[in-house]
Backbone as a chain_set.jsonl record, in Angstrom:
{"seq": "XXXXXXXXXXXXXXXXXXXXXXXXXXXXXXXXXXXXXXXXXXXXXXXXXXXXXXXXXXXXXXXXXXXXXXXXXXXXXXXXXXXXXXXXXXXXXXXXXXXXXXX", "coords": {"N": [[4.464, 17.17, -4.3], [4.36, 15.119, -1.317], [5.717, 12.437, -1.128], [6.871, 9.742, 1.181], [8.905, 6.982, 2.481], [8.443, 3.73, 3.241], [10.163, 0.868, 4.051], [10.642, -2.686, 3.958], [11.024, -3.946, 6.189], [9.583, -2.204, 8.235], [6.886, -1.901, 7.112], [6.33, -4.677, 8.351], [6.469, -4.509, 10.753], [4.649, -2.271, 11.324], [2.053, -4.143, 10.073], [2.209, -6.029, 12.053], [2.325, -5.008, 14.418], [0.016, -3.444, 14.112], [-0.251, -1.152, 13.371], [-0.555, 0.389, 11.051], [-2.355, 0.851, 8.215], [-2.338, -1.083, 5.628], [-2.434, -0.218, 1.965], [-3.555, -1.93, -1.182], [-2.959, -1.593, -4.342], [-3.187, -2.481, -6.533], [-5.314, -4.183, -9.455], [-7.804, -6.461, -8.542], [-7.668, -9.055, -9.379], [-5.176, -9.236, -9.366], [-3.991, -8.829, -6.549], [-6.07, -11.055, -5.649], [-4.268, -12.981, -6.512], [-2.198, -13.035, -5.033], [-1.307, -11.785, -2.083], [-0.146, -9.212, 0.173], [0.146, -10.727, 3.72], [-2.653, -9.271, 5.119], [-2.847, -6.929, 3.797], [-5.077, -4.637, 2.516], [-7.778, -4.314, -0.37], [-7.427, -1.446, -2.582], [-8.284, -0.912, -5.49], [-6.221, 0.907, -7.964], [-7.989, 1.485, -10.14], [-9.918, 1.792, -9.163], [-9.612, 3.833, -7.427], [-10.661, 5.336, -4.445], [-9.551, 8.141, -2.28], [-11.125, 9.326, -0.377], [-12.416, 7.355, 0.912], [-10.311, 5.763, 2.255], [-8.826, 4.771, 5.057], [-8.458, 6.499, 8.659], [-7.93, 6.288, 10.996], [-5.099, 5.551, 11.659], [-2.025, 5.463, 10.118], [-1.886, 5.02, 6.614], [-0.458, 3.293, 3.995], [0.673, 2.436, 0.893], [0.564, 0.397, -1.339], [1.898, -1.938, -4.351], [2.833, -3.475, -7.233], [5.448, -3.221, -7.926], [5.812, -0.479, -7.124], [5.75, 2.013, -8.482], [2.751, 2.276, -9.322], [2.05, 3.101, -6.617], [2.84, 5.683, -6.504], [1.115, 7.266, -8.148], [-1.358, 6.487, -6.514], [-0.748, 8.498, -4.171], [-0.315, 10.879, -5.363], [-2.839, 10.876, -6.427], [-4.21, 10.953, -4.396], [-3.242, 13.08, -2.732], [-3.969, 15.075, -3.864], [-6.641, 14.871, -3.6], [-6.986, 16.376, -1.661], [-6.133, 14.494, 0.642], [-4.087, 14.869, 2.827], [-2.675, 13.444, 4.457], [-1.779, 11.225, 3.704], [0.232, 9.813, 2.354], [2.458, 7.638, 2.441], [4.394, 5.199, 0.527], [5.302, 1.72, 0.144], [8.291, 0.925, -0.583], [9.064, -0.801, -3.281], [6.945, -2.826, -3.028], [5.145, -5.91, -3.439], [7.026, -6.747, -4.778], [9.314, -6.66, -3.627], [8.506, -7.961, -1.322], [7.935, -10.162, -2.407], [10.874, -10.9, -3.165], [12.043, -11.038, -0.951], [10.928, -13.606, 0.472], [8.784, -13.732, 2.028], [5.77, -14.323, 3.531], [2.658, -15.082, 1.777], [-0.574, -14.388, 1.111], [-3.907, -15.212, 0.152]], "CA": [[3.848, 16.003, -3.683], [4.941, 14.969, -0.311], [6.204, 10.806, -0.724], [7.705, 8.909, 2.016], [9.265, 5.464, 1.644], [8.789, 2.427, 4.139], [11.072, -0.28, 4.084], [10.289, -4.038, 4.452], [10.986, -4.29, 7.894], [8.983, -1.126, 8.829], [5.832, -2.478, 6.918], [6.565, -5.837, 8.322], [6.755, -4.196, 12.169], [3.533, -1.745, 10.934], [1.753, -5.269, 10.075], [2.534, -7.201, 13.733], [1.871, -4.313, 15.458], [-1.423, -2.883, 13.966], [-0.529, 0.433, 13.637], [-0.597, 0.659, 9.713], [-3.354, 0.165, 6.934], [-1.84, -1.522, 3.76], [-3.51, -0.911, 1.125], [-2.779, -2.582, -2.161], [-3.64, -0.461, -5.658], [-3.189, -3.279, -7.752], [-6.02, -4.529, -9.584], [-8.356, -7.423, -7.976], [-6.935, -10.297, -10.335], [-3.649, -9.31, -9.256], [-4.58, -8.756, -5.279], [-6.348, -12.744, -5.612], [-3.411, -14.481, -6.839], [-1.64, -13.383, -4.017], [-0.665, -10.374, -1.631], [0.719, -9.27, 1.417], [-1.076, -10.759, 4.045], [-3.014, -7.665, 6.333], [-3.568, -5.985, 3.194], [-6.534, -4.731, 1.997], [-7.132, -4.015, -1.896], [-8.312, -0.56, -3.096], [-7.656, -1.043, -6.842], [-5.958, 2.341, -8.647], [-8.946, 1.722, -11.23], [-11.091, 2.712, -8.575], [-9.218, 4.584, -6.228], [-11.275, 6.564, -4.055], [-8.891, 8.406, -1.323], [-11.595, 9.993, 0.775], [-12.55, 6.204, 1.695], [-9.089, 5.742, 2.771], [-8.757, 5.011, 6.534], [-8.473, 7.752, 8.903], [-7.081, 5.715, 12.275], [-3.93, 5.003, 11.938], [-0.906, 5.98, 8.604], [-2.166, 4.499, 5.197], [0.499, 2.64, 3.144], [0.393, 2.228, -0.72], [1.722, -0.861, -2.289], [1.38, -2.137, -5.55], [3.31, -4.715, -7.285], [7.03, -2.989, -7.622], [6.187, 0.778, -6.717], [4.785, 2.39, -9.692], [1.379, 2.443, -9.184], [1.534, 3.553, -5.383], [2.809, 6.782, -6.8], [-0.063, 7.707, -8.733], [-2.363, 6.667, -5.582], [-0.414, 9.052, -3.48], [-1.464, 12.053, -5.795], [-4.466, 11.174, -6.592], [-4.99, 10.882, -2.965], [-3.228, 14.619, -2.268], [-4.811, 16.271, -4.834], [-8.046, 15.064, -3.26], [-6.734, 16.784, -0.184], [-5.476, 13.95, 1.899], [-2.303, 15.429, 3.269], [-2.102, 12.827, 5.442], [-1.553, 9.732, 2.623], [1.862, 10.144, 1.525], [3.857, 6.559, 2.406], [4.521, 4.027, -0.087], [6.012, 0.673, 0.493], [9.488, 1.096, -1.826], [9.309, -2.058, -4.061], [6.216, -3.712, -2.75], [4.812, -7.007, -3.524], [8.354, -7.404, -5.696], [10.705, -6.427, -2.354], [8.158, -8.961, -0.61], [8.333, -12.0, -2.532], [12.179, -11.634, -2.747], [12.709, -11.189, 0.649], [10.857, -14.688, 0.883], [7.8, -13.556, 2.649], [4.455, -15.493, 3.347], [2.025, -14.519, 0.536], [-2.29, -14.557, 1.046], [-4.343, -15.937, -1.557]], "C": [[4.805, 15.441, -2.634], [5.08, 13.062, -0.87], [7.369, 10.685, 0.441], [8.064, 7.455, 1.714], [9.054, 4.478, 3.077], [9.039, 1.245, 3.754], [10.329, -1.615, 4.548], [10.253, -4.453, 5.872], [10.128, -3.232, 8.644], [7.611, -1.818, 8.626], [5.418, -4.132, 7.744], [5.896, -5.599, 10.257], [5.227, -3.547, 12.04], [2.546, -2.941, 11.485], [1.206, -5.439, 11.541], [2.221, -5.811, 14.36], [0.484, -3.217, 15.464], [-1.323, -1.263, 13.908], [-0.461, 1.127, 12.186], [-2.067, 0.141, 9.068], [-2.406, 0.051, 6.104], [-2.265, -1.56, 3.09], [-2.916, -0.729, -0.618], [-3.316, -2.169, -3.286], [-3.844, -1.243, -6.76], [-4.841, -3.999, -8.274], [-6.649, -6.382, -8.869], [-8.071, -8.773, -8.327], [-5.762, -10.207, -9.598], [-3.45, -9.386, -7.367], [-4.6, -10.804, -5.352], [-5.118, -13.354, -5.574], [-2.483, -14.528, -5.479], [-0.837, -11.718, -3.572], [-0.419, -10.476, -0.269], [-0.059, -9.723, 2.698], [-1.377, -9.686, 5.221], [-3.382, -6.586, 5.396], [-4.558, -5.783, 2.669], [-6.111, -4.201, 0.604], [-8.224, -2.914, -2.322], [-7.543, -0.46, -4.884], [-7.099, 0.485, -7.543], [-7.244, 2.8, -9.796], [-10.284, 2.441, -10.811], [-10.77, 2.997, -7.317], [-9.979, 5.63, -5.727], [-10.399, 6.997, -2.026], [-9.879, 8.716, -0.218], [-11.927, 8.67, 1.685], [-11.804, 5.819, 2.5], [-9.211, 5.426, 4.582], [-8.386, 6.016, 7.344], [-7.639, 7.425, 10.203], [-5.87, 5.826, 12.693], [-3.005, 5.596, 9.976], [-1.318, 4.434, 7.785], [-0.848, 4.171, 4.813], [0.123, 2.169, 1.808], [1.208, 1.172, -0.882], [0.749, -1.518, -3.289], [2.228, -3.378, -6.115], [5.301, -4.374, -7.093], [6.988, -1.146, -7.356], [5.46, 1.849, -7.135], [3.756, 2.94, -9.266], [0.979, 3.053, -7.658], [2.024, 5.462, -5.433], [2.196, 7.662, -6.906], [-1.164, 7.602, -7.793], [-2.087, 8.159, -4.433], [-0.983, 10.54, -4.181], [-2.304, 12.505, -6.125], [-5.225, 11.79, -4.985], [-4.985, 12.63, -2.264], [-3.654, 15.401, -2.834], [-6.438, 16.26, -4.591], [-8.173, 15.79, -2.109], [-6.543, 16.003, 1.254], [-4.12, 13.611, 2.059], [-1.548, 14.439, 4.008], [-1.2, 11.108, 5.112], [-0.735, 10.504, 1.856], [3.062, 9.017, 1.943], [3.193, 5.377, 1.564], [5.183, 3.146, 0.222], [7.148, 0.427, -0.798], [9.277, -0.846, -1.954], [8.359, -3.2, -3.893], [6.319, -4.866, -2.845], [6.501, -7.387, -4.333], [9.073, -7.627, -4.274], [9.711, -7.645, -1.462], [8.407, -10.213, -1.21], [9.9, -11.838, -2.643], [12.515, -11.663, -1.877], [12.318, -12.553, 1.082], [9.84, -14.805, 2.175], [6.752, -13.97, 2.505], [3.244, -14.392, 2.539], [0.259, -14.94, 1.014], [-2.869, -14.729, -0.204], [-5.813, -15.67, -1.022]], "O": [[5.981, 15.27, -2.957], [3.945, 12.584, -0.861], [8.414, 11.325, 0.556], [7.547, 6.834, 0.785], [9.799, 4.794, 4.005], [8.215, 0.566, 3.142], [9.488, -1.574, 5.446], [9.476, -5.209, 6.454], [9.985, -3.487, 9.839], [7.061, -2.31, 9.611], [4.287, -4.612, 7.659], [5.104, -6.348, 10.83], [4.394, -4.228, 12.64], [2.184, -3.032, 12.658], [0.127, -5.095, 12.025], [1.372, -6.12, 15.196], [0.061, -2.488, 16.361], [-2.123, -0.415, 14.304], [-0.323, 2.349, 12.133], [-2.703, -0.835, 9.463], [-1.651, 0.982, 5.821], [-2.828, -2.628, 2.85], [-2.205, 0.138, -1.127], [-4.517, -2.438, -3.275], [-4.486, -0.912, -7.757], [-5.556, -4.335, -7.33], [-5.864, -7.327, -8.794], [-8.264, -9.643, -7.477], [-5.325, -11.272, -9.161], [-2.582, -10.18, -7.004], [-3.668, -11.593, -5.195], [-4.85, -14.191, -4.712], [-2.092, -15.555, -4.925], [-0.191, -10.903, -4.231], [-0.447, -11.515, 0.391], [-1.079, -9.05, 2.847], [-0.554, -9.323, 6.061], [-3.995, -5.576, 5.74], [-5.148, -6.768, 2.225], [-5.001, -3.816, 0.236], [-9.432, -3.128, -2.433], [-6.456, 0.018, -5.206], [-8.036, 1.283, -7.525], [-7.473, 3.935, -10.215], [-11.152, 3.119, -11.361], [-11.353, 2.616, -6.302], [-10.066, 6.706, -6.318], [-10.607, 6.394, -0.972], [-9.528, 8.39, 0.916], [-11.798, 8.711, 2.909], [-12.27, 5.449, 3.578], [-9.916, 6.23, 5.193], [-7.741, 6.793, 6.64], [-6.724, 8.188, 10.512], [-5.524, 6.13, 13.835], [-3.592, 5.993, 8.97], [-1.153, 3.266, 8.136], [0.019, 4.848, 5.366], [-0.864, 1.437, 1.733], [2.4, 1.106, -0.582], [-0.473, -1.661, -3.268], [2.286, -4.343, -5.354], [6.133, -5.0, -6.436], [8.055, -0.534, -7.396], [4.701, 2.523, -6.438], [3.785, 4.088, -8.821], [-0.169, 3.44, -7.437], [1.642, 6.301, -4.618], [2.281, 8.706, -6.26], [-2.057, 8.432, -7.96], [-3.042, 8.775, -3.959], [-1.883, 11.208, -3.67], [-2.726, 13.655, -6.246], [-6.137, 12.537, -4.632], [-5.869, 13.257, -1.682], [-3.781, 16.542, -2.392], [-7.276, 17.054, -5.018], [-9.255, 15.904, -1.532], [-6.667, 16.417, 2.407], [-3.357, 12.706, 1.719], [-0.335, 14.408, 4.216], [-0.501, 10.324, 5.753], [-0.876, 11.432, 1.059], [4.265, 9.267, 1.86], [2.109, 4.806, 1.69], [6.128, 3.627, 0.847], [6.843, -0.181, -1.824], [9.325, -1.75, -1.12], [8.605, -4.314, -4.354], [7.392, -5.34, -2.471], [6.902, -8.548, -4.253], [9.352, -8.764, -3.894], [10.465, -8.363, -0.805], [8.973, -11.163, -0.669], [10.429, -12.818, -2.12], [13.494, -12.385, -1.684], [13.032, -13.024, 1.967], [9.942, -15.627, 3.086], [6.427, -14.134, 1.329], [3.088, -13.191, 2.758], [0.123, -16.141, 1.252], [-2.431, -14.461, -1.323], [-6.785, -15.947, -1.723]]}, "num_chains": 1, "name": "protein.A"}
């Protein structure tokens, strides 16, 4: 399984410059209370990769990492070669960095 890692400041630059999808695996409860803002929320419970965006490089984040793992091979084992970056430490590496949160 191919993983890549993007860093806080990469996702951050991604973000502001529109050239990323974020999308957030965590379940919809956990999404609500509060997530990154720009991301969208495809839950891992009902991950479906082929939906996935096709535009622009997909990004997995979840709450500390974990869970964007398991999207990444669900996603290559569905045959999209092209979804392989996670955001190392997600929603955790965002709120300590002290980053503005969506609700």
């Amino acid at each position: 399984m191919r993983v890549d890692v993007m860093s806080l400041e990469d996702v951050k630059k991604g973000l502001e410059e529109d050239t990323i999808h974020l999308v957030d695996v965590r379940e919809p409860h956990e999404y609500a209370a509060g997530h990154i803002p720009g991301a969208s929320n495809m839950p891992l419970s009902a991950f479906d990769p082929q939906s996935l965006p096709k535009d622009k490089p997909v990004v997995l984040s979840c709450q500390s990492g974990r869970r964007t793992l398991l999207g990444l091979q669900q996603a290559q084992e569905a045959g999209r070669d092209d979804v392989h970056t996670h955001f190392q430490g997600s929603m955790s590496a965002w709120l300590q960095a002290g980053e503005p949160v969506a609700r």
